[in-house]
N, C-alpha and C positions, 0 to 999 in steps of 0.2 A: 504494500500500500504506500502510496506517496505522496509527500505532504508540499503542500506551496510551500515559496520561501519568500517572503517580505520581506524588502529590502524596508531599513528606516527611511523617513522623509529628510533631507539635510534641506535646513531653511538656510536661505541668504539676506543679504543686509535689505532685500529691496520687501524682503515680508516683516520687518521690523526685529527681526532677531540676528545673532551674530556672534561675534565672538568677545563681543567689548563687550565692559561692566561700569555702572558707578558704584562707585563705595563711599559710605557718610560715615562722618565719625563722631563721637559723640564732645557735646562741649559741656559748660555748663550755663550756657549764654541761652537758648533756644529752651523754651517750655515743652514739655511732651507734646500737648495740642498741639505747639506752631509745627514741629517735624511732622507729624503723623499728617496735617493739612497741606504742607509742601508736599512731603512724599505724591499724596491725592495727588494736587493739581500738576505737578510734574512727571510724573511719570503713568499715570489713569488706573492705578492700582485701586482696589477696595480699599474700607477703612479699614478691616481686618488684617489685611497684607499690610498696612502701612502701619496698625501699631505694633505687628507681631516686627517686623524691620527696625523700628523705634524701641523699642526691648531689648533686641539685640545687640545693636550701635551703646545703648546703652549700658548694660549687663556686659558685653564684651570689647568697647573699645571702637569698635566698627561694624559697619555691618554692608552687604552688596544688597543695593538696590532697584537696578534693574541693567536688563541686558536687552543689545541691542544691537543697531550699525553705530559707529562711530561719533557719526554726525547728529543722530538722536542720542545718544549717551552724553556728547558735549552737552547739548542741550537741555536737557533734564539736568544734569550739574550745574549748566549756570542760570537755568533757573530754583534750584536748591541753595545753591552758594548766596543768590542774593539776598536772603536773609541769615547769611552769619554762621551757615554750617559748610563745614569743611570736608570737602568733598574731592576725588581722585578715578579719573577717567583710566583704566587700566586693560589689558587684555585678559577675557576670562579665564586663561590659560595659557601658558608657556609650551611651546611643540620645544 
């Protein structure tokens, strides 16, 4: 008997995923609400996603926030950054 083989789907930068990441870090400047509200309007995460990321950042230091192409991860950084959280455009991985 013989079974299909499925290959995975590899997304590219132009369906809004990719290999880049932002990462926040935590301060002490930024209230919980305001991260969790940026996180929202930056990136179109649930409020859910955005305080479980805000937990994180916080409890460890940093935390990744969303992944993407390049040019949308600038973008969600600098609209995160403009209120005072410190943020790092990186590759989600090193080959």
């Amino acid at each position: 008997m013989s079974q299909a083989t499925v290959e995975p789907e590899i997304a590219g930068p132009e369906t809004g995923t990719g290999r880049w990441m932002v990462v926040i870090y935590n301060n002490e400047s930024n209230s919980m609400d305001e991260v969790i509200a940026v996180l929202i309007h930056a990136t179109g995460c649930t409020a859910e996603e955005a305080e479980i990321e805000m937990w994180e950042a916080h409890t460890f230091g940093k935390a990744p926030v969303h992944f993407a192409s390049k040019a949308e991860c600038d973008e969600a950084a600098r609209i995160i950054s403009s209120v005072g959280i410190k943020t790092e455009v990186a590759l989600e991985w090193n080959d």
